[in-house]
mmCIF file of the N, C-alpha and C atoms, coordinates in Angstrom:
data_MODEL
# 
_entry.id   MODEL 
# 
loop_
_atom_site.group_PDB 
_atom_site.id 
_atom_site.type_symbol 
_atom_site.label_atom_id 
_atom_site.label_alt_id 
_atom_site.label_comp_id 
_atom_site.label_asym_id 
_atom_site.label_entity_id 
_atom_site.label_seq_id 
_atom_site.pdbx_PDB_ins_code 
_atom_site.Cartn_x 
_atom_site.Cartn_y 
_atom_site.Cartn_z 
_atom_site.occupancy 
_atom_site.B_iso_or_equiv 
_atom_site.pdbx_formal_charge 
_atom_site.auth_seq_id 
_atom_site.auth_comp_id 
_atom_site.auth_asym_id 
_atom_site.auth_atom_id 
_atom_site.pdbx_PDB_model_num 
ATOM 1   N N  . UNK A 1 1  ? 76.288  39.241 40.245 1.00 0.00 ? 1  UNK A N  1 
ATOM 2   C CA . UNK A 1 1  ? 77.370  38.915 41.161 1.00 0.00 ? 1  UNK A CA 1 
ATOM 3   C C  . UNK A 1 1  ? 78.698  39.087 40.429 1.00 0.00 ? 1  UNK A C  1 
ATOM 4   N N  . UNK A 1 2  ? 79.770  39.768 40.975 1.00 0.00 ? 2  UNK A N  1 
ATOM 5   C CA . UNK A 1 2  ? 80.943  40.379 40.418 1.00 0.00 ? 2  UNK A CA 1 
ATOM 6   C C  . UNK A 1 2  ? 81.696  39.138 40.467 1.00 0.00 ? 2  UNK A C  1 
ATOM 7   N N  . UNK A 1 3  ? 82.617  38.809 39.816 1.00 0.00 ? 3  UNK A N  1 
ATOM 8   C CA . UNK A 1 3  ? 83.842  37.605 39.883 1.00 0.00 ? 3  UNK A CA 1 
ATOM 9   C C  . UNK A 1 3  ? 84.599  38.313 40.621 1.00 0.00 ? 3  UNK A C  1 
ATOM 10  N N  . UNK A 1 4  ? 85.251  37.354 41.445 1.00 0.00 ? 4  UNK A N  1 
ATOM 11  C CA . UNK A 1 4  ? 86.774  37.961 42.388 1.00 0.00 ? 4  UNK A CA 1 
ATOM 12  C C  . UNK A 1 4  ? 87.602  38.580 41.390 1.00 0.00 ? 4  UNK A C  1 
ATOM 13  N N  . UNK A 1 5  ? 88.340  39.616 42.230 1.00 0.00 ? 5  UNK A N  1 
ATOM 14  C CA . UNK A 1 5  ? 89.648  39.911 41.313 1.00 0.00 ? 5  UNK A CA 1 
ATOM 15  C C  . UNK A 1 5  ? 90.544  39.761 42.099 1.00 0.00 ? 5  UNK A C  1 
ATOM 16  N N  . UNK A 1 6  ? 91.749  38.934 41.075 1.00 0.00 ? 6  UNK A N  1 
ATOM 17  C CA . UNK A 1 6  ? 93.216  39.192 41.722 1.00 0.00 ? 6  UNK A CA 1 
ATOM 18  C C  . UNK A 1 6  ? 93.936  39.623 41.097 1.00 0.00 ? 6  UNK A C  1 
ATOM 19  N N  . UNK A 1 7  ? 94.775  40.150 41.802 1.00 0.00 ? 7  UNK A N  1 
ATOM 20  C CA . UNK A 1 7  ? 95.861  41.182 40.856 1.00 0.00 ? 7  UNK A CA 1 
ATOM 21  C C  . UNK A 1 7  ? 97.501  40.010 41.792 1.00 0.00 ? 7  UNK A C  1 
ATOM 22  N N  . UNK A 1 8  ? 97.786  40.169 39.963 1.00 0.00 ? 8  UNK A N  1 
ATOM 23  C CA . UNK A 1 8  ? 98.995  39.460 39.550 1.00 0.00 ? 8  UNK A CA 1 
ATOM 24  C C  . UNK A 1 8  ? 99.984  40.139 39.382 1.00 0.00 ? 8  UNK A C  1 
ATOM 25  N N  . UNK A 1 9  ? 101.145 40.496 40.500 1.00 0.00 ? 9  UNK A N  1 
ATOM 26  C CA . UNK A 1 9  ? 102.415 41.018 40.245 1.00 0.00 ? 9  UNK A CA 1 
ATOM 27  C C  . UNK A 1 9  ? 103.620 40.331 39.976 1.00 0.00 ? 9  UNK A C  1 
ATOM 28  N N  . UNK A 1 10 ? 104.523 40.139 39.230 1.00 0.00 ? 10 UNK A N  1 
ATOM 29  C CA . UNK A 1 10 ? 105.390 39.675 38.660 1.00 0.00 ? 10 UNK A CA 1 
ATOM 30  C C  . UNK A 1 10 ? 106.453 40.431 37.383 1.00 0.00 ? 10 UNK A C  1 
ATOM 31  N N  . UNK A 1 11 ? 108.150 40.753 37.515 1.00 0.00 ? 11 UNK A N  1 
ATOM 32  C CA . UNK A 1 11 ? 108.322 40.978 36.321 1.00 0.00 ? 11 UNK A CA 1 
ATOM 33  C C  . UNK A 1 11 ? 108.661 40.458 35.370 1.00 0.00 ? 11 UNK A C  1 
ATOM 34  N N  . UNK A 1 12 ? 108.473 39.348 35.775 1.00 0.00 ? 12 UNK A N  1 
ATOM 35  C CA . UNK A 1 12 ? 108.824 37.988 34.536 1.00 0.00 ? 12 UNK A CA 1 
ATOM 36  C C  . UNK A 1 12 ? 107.446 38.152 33.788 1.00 0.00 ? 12 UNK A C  1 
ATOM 37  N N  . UNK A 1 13 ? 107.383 38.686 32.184 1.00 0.00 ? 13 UNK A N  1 
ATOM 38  C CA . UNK A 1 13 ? 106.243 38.374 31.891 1.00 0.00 ? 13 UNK A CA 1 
ATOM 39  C C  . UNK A 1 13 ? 105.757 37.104 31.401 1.00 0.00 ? 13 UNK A C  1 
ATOM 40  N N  . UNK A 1 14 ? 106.180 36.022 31.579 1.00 0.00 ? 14 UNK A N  1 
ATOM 41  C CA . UNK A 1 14 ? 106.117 34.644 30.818 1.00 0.00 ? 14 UNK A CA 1 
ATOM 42  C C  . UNK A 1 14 ? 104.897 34.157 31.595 1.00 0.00 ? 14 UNK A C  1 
ATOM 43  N N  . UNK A 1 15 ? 105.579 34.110 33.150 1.00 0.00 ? 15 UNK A N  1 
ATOM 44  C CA . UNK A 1 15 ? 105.044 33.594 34.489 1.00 0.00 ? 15 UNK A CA 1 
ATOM 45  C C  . UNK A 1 15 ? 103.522 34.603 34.445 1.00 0.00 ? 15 UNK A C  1 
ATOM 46  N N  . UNK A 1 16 ? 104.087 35.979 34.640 1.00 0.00 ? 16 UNK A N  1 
ATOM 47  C CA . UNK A 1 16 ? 102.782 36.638 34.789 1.00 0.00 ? 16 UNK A CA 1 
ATOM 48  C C  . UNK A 1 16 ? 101.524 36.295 34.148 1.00 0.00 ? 16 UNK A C  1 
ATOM 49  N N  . UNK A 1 17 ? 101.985 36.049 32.724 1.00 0.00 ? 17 UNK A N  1 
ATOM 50  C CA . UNK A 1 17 ? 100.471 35.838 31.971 1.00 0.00 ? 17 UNK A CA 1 
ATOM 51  C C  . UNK A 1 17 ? 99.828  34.729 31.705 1.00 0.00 ? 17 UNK A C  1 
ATOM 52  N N  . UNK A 1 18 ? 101.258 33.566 32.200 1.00 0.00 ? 18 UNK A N  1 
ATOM 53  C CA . UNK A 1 18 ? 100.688 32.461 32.560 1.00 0.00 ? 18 UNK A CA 1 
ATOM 54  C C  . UNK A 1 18 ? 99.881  31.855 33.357 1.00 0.00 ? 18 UNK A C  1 
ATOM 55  N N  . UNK A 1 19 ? 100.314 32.790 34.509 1.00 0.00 ? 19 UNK A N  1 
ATOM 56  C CA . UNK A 1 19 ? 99.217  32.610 35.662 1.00 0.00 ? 19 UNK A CA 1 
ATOM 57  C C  . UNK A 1 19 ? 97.646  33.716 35.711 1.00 0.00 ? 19 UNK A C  1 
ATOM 58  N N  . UNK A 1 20 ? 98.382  34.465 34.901 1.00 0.00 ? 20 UNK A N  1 
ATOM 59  C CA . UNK A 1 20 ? 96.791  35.248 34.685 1.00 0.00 ? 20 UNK A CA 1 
ATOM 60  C C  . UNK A 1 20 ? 96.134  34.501 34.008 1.00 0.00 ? 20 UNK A C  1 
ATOM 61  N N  . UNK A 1 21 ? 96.389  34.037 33.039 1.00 0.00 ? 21 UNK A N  1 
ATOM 62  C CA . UNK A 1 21 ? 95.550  33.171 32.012 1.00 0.00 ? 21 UNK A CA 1 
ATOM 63  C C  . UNK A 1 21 ? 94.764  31.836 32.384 1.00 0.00 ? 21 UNK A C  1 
ATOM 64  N N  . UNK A 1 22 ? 95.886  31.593 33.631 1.00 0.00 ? 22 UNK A N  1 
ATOM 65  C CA . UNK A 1 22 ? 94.752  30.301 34.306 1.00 0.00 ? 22 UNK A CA 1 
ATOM 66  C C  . UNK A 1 22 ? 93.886  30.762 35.438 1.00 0.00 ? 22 UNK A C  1 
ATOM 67  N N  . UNK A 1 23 ? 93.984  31.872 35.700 1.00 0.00 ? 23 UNK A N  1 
ATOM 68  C CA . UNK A 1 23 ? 93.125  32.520 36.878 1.00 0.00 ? 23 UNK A CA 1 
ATOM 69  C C  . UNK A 1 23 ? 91.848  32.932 36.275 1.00 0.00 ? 23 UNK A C  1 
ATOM 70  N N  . UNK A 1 24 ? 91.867  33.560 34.914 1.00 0.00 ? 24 UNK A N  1 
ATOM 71  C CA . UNK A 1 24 ? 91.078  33.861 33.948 1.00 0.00 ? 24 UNK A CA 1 
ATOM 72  C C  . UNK A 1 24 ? 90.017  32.843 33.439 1.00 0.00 ? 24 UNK A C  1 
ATOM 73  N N  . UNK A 1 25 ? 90.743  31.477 32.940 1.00 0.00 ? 25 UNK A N  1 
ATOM 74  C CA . UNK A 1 25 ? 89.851  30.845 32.493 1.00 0.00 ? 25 UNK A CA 1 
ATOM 75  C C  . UNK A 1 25 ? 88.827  29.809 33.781 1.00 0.00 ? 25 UNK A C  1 
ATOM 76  N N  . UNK A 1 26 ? 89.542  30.146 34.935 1.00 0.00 ? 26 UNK A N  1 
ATOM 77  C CA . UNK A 1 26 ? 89.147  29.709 35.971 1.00 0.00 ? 26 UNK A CA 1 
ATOM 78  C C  . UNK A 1 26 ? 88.022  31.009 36.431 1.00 0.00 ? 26 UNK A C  1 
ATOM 79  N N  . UNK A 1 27 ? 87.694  31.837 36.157 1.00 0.00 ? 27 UNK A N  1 
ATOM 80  C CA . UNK A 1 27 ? 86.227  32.175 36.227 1.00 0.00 ? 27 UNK A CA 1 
ATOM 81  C C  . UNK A 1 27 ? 86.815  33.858 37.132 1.00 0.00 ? 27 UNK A C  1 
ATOM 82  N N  . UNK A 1 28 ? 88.078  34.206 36.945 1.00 0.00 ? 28 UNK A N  1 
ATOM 83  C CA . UNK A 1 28 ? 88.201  35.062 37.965 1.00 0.00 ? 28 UNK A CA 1 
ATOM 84  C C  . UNK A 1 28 ? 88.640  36.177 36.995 1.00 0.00 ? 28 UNK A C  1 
ATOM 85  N N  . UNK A 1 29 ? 88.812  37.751 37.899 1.00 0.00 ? 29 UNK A N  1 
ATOM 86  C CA . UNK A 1 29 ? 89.010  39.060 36.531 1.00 0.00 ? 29 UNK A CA 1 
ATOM 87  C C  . UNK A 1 29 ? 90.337  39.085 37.375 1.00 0.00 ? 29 UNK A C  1 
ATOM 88  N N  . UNK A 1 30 ? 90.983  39.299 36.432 1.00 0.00 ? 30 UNK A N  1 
ATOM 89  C CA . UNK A 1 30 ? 92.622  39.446 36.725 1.00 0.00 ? 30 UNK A CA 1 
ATOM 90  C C  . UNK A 1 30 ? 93.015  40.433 36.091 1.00 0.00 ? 30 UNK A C  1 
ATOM 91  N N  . UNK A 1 31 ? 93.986  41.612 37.302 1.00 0.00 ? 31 UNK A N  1 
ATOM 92  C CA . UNK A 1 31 ? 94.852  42.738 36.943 1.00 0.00 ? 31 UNK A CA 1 
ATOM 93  C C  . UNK A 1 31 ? 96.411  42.343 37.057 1.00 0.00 ? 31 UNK A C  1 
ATOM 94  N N  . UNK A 1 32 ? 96.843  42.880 35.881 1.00 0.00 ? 32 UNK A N  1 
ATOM 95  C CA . UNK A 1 32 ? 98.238  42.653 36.075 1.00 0.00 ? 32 UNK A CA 1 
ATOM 96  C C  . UNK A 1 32 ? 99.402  43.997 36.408 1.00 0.00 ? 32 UNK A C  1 
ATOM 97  N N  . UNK A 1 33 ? 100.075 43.311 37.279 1.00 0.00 ? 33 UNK A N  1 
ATOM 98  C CA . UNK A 1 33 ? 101.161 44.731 37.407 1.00 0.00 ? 33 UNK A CA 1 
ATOM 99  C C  . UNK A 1 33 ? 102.867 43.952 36.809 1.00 0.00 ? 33 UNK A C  1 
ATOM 100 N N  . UNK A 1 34 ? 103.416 44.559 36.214 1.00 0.00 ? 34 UNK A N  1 
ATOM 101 C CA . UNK A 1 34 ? 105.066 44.559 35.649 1.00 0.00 ? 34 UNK A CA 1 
ATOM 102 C C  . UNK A 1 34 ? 105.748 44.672 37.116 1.00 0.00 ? 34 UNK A C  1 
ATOM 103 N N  . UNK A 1 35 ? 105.780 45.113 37.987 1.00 0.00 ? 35 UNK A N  1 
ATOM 104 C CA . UNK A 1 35 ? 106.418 45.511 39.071 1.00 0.00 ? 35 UNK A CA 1 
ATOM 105 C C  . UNK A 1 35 ? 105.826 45.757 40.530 1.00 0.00 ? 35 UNK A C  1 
ATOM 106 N N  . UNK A 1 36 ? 106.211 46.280 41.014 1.00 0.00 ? 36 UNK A N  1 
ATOM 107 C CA . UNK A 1 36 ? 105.958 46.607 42.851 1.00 0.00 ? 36 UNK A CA 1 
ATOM 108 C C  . UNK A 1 36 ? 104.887 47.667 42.636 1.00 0.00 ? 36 UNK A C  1 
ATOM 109 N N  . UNK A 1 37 ? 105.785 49.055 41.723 1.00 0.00 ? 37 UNK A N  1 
ATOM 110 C CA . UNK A 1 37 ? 105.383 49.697 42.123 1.00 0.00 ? 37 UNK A CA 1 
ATOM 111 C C  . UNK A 1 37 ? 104.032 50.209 41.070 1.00 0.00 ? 37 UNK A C  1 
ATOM 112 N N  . UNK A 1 38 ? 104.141 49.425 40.186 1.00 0.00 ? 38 UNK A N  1 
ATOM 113 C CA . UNK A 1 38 ? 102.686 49.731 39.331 1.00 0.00 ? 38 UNK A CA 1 
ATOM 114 C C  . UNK A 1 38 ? 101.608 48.287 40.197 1.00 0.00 ? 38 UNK A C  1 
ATOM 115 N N  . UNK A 1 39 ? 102.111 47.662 40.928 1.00 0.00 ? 39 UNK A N  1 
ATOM 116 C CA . UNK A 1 39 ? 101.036 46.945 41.674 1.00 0.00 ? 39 UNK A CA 1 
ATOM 117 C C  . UNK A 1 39 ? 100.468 47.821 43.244 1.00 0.00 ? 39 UNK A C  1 
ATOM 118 N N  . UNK A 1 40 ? 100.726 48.460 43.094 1.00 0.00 ? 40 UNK A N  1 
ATOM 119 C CA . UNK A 1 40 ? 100.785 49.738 45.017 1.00 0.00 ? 40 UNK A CA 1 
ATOM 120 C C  . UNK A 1 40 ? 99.603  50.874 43.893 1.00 0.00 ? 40 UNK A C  1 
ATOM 121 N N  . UNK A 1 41 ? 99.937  50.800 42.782 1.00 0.00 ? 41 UNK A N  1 
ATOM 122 C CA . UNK A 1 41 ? 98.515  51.798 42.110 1.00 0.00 ? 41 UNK A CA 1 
ATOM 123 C C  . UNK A 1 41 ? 98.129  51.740 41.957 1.00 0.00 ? 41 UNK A C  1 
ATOM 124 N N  . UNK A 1 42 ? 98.203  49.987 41.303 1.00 0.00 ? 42 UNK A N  1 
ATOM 125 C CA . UNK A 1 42 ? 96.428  49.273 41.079 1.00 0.00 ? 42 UNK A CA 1 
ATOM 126 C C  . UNK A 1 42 ? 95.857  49.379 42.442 1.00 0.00 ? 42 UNK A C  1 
ATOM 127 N N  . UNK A 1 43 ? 96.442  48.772 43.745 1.00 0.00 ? 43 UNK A N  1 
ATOM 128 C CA . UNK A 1 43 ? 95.750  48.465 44.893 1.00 0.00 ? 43 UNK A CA 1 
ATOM 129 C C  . UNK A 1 43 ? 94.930  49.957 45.001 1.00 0.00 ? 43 UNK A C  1 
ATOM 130 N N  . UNK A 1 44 ? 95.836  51.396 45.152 1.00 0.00 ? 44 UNK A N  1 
ATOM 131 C CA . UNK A 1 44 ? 94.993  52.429 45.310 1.00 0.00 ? 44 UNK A CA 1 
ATOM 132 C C  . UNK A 1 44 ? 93.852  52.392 44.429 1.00 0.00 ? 44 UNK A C  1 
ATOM 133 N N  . UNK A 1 45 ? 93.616  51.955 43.481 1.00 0.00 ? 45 UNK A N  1 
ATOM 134 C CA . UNK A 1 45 ? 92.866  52.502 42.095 1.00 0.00 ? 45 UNK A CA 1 
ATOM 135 C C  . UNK A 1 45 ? 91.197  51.727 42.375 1.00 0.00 ? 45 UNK A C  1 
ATOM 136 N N  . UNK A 1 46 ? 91.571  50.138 42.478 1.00 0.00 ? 46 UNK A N  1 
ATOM 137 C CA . UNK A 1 46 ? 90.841  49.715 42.041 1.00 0.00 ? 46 UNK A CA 1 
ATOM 138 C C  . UNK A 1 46 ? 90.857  48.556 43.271 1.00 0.00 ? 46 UNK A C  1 
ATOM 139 N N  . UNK A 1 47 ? 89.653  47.879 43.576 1.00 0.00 ? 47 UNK A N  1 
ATOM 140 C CA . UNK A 1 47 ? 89.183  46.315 44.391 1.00 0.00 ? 47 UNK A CA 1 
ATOM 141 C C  . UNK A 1 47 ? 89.579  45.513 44.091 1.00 0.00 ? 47 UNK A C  1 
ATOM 142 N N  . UNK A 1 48 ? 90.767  44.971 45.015 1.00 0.00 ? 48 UNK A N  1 
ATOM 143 C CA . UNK A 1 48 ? 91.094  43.729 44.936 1.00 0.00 ? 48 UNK A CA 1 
ATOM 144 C C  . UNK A 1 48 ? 90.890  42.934 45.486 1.00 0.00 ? 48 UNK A C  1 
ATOM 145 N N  . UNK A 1 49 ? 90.764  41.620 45.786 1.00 0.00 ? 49 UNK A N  1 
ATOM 146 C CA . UNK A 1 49 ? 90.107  40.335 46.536 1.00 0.00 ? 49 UNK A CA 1 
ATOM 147 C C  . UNK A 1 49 ? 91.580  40.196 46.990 1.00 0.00 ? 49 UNK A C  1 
ATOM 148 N N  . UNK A 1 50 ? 92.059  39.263 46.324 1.00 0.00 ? 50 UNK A N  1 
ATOM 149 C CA . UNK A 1 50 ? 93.168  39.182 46.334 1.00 0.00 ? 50 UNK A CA 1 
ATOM 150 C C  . UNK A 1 50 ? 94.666  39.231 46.018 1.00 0.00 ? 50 UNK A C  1 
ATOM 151 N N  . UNK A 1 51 ? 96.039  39.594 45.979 1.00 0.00 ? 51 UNK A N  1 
ATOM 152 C CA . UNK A 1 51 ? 97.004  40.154 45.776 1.00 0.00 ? 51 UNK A CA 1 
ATOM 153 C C  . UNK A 1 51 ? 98.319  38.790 45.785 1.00 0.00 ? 51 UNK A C  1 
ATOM 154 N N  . UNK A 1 52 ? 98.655  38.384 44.512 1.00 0.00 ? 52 UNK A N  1 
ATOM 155 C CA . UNK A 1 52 ? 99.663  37.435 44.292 1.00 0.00 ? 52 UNK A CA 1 
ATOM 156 C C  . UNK A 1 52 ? 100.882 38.242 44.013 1.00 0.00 ? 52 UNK A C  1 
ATOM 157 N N  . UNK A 1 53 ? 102.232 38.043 44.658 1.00 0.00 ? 53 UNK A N  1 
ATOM 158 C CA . UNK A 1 53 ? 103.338 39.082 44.449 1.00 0.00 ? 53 UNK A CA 1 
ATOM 159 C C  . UNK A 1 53 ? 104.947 38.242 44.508 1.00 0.00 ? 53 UNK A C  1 
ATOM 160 N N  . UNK A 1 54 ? 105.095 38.280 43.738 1.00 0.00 ? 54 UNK A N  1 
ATOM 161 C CA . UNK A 1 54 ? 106.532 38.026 43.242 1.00 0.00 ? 54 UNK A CA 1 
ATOM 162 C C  . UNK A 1 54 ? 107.252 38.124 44.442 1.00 0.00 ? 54 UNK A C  1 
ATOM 163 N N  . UNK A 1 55 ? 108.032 37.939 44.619 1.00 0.00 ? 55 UNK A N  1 
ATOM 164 C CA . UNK A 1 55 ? 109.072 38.707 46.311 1.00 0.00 ? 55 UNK A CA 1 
ATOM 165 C C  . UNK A 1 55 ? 110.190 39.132 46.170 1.00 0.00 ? 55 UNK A C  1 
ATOM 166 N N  . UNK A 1 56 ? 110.816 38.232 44.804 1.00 0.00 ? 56 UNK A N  1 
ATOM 167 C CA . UNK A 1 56 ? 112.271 39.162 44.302 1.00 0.00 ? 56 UNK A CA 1 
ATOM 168 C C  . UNK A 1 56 ? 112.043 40.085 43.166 1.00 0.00 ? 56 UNK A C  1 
ATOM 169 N N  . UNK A 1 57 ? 111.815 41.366 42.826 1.00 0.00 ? 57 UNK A N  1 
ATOM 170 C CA . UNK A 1 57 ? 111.719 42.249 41.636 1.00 0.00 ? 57 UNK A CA 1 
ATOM 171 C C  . UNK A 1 57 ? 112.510 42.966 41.723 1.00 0.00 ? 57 UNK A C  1 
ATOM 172 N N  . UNK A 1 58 ? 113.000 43.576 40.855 1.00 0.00 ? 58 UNK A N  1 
ATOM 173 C CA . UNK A 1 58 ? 113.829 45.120 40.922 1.00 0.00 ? 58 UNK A CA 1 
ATOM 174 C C  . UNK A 1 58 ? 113.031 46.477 41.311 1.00 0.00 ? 58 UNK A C  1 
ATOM 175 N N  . UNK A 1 59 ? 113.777 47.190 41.887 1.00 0.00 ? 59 UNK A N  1 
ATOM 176 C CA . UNK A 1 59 ? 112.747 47.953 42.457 1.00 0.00 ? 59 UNK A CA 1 
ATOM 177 C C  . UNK A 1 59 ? 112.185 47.789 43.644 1.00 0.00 ? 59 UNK A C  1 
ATOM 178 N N  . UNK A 1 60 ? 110.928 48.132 44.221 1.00 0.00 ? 60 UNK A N  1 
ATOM 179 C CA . UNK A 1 60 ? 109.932 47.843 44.940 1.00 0.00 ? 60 UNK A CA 1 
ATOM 180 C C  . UNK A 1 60 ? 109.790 46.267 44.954 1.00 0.00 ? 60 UNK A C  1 
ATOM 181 N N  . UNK A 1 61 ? 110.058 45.549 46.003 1.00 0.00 ? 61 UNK A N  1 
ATOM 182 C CA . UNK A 1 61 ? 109.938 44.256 45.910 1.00 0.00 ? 61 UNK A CA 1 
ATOM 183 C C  . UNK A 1 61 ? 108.568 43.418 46.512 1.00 0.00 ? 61 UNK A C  1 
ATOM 184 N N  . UNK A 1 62 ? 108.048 42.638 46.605 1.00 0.00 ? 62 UNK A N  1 
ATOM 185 C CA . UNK A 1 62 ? 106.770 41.562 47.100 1.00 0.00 ? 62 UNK A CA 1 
ATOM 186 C C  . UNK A 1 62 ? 106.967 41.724 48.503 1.00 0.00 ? 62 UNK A C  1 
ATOM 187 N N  . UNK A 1 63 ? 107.669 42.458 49.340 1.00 0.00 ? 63 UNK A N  1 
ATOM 188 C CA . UNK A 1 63 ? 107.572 42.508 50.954 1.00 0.00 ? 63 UNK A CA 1 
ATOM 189 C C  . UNK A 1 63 ? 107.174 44.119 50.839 1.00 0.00 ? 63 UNK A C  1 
ATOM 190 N N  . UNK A 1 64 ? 107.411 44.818 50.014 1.00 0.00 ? 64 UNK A N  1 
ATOM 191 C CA . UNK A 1 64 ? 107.786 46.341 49.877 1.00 0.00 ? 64 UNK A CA 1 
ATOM 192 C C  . UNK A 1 64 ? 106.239 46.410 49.336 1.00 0.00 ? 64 UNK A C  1 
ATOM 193 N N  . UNK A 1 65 ? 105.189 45.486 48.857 1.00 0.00 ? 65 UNK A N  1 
ATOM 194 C CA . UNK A 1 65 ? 103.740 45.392 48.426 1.00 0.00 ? 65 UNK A CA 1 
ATOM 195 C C  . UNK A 1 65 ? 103.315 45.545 49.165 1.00 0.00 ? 65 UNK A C  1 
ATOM 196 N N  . UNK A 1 66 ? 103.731 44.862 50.243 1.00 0.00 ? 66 UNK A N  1 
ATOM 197 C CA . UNK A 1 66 ? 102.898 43.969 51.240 1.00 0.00 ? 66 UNK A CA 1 
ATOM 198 C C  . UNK A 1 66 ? 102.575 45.161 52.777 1.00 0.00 ? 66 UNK A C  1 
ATOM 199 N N  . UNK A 1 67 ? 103.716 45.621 52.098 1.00 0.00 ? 67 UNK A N  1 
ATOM 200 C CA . UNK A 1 67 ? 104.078 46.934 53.855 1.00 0.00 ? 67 UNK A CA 1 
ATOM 201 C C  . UNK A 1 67 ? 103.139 47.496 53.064 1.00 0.00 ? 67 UNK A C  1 
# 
């Protein structure tokens, strides 16, 4: 049986790996994206369960994921 994955977008990396790290030890596989638009390539790439997204980034923003 596969663990969920969520993919963690954020460009704060403090936050990002903070919250990956508790998603992690909480039993789940976590992808991380720096931005919008390296999180729109994971989604093409690879299975995600679920999708956590920042909403203010530079760039491609957490509504601009979501469309």
């Amino acid at each position: 049986m596969r663990a969920e994955t969520i993919l963690v977008i954020d460009d704060e990396s403090v936050q990002r790996e903070a919250l990956a790290g508790h998603l992690e030890k909480q039993g789940f596989t976590v992808l991380q994206a720096a931005d919008g638009e390296a999180g729109v390539a994971i989604l093409q790439m690879e299975q995600v369960d679920v999708a956590l997204t920042d909403l203010r980034m530079p760039g491609l923003d957490g509504m601009g994921v979501l469309r």
